[in-house]
C-alpha positions as CSV (number, residue, x, y, z in Angstrom):
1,X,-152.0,-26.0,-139.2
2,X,-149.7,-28.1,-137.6
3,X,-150.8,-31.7,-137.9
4,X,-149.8,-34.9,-136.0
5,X,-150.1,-37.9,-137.7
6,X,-150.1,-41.6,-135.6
7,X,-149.0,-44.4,-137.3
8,X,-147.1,-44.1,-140.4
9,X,-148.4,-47.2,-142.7
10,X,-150.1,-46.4,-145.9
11,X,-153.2,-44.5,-144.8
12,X,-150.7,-42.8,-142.5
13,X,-148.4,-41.9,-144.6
14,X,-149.9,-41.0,-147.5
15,X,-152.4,-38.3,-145.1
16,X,-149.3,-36.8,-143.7
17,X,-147.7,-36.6,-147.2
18,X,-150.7,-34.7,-148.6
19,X,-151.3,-32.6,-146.2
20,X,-147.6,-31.1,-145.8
21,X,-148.7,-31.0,-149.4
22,X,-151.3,-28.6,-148.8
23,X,-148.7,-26.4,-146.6
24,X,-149.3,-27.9,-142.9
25,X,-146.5,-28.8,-140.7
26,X,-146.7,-32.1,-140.2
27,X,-145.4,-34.7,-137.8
28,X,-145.3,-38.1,-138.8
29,X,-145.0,-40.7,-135.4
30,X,-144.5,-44.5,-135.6
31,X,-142.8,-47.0,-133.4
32,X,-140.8,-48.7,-135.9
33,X,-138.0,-47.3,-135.5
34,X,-136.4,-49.0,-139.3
35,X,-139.3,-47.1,-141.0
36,X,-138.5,-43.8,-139.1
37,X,-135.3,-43.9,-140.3
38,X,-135.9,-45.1,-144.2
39,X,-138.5,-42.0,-143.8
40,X,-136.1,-39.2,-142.4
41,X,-133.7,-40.0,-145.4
42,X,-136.7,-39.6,-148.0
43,X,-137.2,-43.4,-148.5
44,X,-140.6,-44.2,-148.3
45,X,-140.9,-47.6,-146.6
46,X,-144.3,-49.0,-149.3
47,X,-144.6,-48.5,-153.0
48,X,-147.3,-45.7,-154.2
49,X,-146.5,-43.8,-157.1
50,X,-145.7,-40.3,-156.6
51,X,-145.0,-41.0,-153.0
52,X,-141.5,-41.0,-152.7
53,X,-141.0,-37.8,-154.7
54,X,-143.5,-36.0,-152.1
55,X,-141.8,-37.3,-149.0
56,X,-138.8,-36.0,-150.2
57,X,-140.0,-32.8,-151.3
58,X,-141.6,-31.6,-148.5
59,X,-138.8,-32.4,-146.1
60,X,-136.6,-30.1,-147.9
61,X,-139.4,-27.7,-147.5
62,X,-139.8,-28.8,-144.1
63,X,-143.4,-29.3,-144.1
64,X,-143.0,-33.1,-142.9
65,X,-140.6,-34.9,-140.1
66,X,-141.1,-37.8,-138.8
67,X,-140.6,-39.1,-135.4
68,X,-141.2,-42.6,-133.3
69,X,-141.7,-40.4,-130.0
70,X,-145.8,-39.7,-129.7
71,X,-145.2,-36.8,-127.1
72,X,-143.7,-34.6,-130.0
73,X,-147.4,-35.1,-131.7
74,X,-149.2,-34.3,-128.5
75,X,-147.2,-31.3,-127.2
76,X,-146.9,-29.8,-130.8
77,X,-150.1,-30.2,-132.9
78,X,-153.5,-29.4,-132.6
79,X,-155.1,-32.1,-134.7
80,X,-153.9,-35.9,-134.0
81,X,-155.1,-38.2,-136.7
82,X,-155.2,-41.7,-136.1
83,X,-153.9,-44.2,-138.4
84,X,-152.6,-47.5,-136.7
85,X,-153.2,-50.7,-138.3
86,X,-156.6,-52.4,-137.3
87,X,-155.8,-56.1,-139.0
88,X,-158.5,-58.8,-138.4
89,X,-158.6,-61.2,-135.5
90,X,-159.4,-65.1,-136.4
91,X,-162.6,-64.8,-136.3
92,X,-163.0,-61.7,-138.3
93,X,-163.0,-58.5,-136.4
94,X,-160.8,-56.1,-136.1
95,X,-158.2,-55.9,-133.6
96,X,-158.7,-52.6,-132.4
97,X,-155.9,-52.7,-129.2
98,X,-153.2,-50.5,-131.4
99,X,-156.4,-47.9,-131.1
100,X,-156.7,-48.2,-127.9
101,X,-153.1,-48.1,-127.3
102,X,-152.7,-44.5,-129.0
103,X,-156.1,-43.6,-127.2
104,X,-153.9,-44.2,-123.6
105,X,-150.4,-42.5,-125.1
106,X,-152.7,-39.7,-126.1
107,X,-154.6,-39.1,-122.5
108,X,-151.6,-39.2,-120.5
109,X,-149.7,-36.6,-122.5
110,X,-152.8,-34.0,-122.8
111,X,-152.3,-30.9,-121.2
112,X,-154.3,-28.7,-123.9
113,X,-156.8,-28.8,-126.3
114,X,-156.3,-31.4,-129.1
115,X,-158.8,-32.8,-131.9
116,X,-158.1,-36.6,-132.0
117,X,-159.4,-38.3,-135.3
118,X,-160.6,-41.3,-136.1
119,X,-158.6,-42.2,-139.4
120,X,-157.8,-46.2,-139.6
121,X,-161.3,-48.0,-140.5
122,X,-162.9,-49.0,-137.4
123,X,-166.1,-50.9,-136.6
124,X,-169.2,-48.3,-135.9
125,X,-168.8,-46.9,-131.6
126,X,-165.3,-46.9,-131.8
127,X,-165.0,-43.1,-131.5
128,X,-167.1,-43.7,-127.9
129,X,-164.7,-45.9,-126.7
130,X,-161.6,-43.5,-127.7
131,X,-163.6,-40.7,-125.8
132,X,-164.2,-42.9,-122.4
133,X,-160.6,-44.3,-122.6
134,X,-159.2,-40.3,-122.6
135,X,-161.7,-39.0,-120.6
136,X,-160.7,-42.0,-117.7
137,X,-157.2,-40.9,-118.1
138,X,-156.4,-37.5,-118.9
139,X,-156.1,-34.4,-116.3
140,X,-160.1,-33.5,-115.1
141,X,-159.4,-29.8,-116.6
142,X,-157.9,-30.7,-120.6
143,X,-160.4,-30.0,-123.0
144,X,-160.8,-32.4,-126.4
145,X,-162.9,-33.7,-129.0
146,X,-162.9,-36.9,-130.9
147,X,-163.8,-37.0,-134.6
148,X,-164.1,-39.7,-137.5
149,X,-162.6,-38.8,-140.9
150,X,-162.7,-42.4,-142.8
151,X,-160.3,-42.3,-145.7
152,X,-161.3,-43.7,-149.3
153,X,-158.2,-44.1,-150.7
154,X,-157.0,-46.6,-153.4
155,X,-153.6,-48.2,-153.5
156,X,-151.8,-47.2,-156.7
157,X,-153.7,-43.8,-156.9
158,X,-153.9,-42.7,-153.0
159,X,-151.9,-39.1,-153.7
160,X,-154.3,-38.5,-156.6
161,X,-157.4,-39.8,-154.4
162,X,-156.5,-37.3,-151.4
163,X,-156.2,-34.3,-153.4
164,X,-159.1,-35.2,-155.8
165,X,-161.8,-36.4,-153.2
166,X,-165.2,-36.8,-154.3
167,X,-166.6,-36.5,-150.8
168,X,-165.4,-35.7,-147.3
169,X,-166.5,-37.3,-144.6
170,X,-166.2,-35.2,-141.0
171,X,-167.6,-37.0,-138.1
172,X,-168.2,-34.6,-135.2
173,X,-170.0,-33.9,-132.2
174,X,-169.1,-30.0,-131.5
175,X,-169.2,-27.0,-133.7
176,X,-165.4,-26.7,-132.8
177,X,-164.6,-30.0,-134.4
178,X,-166.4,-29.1,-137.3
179,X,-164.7,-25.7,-137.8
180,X,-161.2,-27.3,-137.3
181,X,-161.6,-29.8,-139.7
182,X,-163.3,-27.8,-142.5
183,X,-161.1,-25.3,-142.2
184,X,-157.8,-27.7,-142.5
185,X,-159.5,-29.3,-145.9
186,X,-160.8,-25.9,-147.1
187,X,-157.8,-26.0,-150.3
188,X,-159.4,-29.1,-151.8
189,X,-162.8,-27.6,-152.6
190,X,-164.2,-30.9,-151.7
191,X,-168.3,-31.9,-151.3
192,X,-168.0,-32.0,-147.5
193,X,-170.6,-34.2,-145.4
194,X,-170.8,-33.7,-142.0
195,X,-172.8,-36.4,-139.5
196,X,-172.2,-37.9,-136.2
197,X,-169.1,-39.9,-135.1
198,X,-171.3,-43.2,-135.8
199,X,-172.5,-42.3,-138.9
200,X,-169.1,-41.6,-140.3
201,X,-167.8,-44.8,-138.8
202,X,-170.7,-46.7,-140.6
203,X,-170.3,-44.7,-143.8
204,X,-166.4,-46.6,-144.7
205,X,-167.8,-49.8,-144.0
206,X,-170.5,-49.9,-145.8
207,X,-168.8,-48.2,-148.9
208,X,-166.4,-50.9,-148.8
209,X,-169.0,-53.3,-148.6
210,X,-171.2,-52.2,-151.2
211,X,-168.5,-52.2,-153.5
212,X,-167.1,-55.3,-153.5
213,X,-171.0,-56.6,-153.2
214,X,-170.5,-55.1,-157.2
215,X,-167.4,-57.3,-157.5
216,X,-168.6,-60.7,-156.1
217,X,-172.1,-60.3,-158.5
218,X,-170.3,-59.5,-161.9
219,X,-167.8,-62.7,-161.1
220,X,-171.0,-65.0,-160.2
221,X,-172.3,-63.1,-163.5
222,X,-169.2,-63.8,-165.3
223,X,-169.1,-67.9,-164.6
224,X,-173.2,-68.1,-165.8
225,X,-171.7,-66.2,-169.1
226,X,-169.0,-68.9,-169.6
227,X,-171.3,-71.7,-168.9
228,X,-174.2,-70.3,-171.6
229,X,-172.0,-68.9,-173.9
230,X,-172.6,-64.8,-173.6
231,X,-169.6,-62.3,-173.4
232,X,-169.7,-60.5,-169.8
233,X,-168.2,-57.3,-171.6
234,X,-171.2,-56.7,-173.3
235,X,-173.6,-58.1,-170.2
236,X,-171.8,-55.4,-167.9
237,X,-172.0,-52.4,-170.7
238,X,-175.6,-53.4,-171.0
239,X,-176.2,-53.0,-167.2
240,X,-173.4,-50.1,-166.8
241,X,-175.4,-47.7,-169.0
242,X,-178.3,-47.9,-166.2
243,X,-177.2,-44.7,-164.0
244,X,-178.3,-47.1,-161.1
245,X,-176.4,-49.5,-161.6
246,X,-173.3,-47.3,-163.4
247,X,-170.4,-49.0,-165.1
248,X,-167.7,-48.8,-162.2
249,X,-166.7,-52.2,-160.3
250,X,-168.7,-54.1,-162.8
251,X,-165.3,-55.9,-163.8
252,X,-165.2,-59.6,-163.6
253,X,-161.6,-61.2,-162.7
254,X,-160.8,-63.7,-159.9
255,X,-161.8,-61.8,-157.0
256,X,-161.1,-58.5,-154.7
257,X,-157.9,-58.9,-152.6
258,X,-156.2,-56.5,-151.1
259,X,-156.4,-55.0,-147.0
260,X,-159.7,-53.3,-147.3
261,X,-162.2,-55.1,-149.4
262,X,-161.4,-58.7,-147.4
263,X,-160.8,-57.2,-144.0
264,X,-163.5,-54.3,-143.8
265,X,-166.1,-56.8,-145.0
266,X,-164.8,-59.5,-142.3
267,X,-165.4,-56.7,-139.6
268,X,-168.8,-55.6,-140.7
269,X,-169.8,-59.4,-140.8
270,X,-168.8,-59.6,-137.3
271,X,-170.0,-55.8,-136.3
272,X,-173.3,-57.0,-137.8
273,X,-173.9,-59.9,-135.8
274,X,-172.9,-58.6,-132.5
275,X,-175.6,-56.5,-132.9
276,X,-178.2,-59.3,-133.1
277,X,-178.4,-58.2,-137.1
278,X,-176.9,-60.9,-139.5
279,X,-175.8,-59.0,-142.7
280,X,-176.1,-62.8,-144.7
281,X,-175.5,-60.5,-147.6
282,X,-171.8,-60.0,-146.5
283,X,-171.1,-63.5,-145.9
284,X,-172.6,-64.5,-149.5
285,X,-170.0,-62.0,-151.1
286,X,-167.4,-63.3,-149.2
287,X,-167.9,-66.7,-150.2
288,X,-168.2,-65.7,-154.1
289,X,-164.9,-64.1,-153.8
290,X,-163.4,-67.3,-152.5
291,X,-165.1,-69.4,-154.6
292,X,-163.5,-67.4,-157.8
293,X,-159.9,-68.3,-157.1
294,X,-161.0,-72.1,-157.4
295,X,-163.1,-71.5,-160.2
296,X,-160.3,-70.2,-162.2
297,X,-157.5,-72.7,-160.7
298,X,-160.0,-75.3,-161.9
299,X,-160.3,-73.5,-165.8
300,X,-156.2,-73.7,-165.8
301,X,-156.6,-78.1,-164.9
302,X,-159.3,-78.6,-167.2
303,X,-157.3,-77.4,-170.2
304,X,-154.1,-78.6,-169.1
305,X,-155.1,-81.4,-168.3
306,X,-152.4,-83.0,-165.8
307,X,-150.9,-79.8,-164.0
308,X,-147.7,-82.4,-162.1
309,X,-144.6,-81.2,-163.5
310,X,-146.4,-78.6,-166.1
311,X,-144.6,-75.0,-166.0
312,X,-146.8,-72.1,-165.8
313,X,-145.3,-68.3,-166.1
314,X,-147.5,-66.3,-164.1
315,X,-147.9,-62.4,-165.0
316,X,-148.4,-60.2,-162.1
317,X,-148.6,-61.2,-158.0
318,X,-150.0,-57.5,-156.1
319,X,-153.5,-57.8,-155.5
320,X,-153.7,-54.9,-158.0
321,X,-151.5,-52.7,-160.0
322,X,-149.2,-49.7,-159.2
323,X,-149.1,-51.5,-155.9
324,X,-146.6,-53.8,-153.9
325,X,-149.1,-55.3,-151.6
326,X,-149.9,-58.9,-151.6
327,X,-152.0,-59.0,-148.2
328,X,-154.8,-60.9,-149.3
329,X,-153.7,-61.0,-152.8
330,X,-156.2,-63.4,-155.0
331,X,-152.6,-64.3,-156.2
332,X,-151.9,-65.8,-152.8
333,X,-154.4,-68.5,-152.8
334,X,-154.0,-69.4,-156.8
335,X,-150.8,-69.7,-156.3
336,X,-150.5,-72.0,-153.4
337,X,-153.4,-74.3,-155.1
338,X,-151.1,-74.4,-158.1
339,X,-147.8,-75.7,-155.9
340,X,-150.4,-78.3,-154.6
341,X,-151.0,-80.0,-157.5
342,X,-147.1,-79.9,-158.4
343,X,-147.0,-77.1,-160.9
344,X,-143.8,-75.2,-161.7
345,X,-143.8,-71.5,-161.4
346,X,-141.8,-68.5,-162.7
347,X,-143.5,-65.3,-162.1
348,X,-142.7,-61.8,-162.5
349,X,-143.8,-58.8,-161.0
350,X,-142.6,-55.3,-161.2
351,X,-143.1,-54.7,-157.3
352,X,-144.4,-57.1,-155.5
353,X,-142.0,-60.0,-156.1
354,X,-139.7,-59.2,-152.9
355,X,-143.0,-59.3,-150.8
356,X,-144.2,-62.6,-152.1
357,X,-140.8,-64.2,-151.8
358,X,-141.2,-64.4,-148.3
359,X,-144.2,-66.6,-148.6
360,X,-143.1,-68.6,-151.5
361,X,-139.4,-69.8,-151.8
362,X,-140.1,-72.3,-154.1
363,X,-141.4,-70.2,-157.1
364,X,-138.7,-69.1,-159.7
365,X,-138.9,-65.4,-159.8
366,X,-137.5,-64.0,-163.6
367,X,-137.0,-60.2,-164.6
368,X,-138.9,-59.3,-167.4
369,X,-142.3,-61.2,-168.4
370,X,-140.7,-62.5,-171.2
371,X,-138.8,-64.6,-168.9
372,X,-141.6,-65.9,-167.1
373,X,-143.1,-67.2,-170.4
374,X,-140.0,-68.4,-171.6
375,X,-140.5,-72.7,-172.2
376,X,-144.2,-72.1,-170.5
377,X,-146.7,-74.8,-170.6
378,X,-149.0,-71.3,-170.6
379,X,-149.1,-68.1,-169.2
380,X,-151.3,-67.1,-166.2
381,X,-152.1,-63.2,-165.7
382,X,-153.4,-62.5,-162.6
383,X,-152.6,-59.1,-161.8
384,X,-153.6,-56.2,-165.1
385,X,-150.4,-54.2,-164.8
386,X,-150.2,-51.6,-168.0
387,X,-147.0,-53.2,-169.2
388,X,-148.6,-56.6,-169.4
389,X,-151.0,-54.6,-172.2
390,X,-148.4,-53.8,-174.3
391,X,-146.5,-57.4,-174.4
392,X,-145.1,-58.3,-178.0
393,X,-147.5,-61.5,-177.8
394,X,-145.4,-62.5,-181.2
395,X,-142.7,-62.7,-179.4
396,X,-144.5,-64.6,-176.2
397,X,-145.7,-67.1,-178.4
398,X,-142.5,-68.1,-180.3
399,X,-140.9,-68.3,-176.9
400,X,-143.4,-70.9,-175.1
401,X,-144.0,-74.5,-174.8
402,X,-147.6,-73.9,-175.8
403,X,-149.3,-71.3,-176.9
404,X,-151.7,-71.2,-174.3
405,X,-152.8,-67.9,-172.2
406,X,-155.0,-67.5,-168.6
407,X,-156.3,-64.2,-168.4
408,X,-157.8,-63.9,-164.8
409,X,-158.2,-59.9,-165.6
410,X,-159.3,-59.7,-169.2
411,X,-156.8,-57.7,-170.2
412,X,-156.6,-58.9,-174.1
413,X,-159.1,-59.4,-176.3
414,X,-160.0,-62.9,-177.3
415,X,-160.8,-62.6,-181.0
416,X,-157.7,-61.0,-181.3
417,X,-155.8,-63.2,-179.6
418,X,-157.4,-66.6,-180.5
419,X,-156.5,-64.9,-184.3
420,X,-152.7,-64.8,-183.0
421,X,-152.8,-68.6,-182.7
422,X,-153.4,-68.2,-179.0
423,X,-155.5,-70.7,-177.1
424,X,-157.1,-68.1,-174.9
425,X,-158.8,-68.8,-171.9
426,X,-160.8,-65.6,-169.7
427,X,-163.1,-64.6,-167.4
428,X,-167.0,-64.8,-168.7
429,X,-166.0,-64.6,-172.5
């Protein structure tokens, strides 16, 4: 099928990737003209492992190109997936004019049929007010439908994600949407849902929702453990075990981050109370996930006692790993609380330190974590990259100021640890 894909960020992307992946001829658009151009040379413009390889394979096969003119998408391809950024307004919602934009670029280019999806998150009724923008603009005698196809994707394992899927969403309203849609994600082999464009719309946010719900209770969890004395690891197996509850998200650490968790649950706050129906629930979890970023500056100053002048090597700065994305990294926030109070940083990374340097000039940003614990007052881990597993913690020791270790992820295990000389400070244990 020949597929046009709008908007080439990391849902974007990553969609066109895999489907040229599944032998569709794809068209990649965006405006950015820098990105177009990193993209027709098989650079990918964002970090996802894998991703780079498959861009570059499949424009040698020439199953991908990419484009920044959207009337190649419209006059070429059948099905036109949406996938602009929808980033949150001030008070929470999302900004939904790039939608309505592509919505407008679409209509006045249709001259035959064409399936337009629904791909970027977007509050519930958004596919109604796609349709009504088209239908205002386009020629009276072009035929189309709008669908919703919410992604579920996670940064650092988005290739795998799209080829493994453990459920499709397809929201239509015609048998003809339907057909198209199945039929193009026939080769995964998928559990396909089908429901109304609402439903589908509803389906991401609340997914997101529910999930970091799971995330903002086991870290309210994990503080009650530290102040009693019991060991959230075996708390969360206990509960995990209970196929209703299951073990999945029920890791404590210093809070979601990311452009999904933060931003979808913003928007179904707002979505939610527009419709006269406030989800309190969402703003709780919200607040928890705040909350954790303070509780755990405030565990680094009650050990250290004076932070002024202290030097802290900080491990990890991407909200999560096998990523480079720092938008609304927990990191972030830590970070700037720590400068604050006149601590002095050197952190490391393995991807995300060119991102973060934009923010932060005045953090000293090393190679190699060994660097970053180099003369350390104590090391701070706030992001569980593999590598940071594997550390000769031997070695880490001999070359800090004080053996002393922050473990916002719970990545070691304290008895061990604490039997290395460490002082070892964690999340709910």
């Amino acid at each position: 099928m020949k597929i046009g894909i709008i908007g080439s960020g990391y849902v974007g992307l990553v969609t066109g990737v895999c489907f040229a992946h599944l032998g569709n001829e794809v068209l990649c658009v965006d405006n950015d003209l820098k990105k177009i151009a990193l993209l027709k040379k098989g650079i990918s413009p964002i970090y996802e492992p894998g991703l780079e390889e498959m861009i570059r394979s499949n424009l040698q096969k020439g199953q991908i190109h990419f484009s920044s003119h959207i009337d190649d998408a419209v006059k070429k391809c059948e099905v036109l997936f949406i996938c602009v950024n929808t980033p949150p307004k001030d008070r929470g919602e999302a900004d939904l004019s790039f939608v309505e934009n592509v919505a407008r670029e679409i209509a006045t280019r249709l001259r035959q049929y064409r399936l337009i999806v629904e791909k970027s998150t977007v509050p519930v009724q958004t596919g109604e007010r796609i349709y009504q923008t088209i239908c205002e603009m386009k020629a009276k005698t072009t035929l189309f439908d709008v669908a919703s196809n919410p992604e579920f994707l996670r940064e650092g394992s988005a290739i795998h994600d799209f080829l493994n899927p453990d459920r499709i969403i397809l929201g239509v309203s015609t048998p003809k949407a339907e057909k198209i849609l199945r039929k193009l994600y026939e080769p995964l082999m998928a559990k396909i849902v089908v429901t109304d464009l609402k439903s589908a719309e509803l389906i991401k946010h609340a997914s997101n929702s529910f999930l970091a719900t799971k995330i903002s209770f086991v870290n309210a969890l994990a503080r009650i453990c530290d102040a009693s004395g019991a060991n959230i690891d075996m708390v969360t197996e206990g509960m995990g075990l209970d196929p209703r509850i299951g073990a999945s998200f029920l890791r404590p650490g210093i809070g979601f981050g990311g452009f999904c968790f933060p931003k979808d649950l913003m928007a179904f706050l707002r979505i939610s109370e527009k419709m006269g129906i406030p989800f309190n629930l969402l703003r709780e979890v919200l607040d928890i996930n705040e909350d954790q970023k303070r509780f755990f500056v405030k565990k680094i100053e009650n050990h250290l006692w004076n932070l002024r002048d202290k030097t802290l090597g900080v491990l990890g700065l991407s909200f999560k790993p096998n990523t480079d994305d720092i938008r609304f990294a927990p990191s972030l926030d830590i970070i700037g609380e720590l400068l604050k109070e006149g601590v002095k940083i050197q952190a490391y990374d393995p991807k995300a330190s060119g991102h973060f340097k934009k923010q932060f000039k005045d953090i000293r940003y090393v190679k190699n974590p060994y660097e970053a614990a180099k003369h350390a007052d104590a090391l701070v881990i706030l992001t569980e990259w593999d590598e940071f597993k594997t550390l000769d913690m031997k070695r880490i020791k001999k070359i800090m100021k004080h053996a002393i270790v922050f473990d916002g992820r719970n990545i070691f295990d304290p008895v061990l640890m604490k039997r290395s000389g460490f002082q070892y400070f964690s999340i709910g244990r």
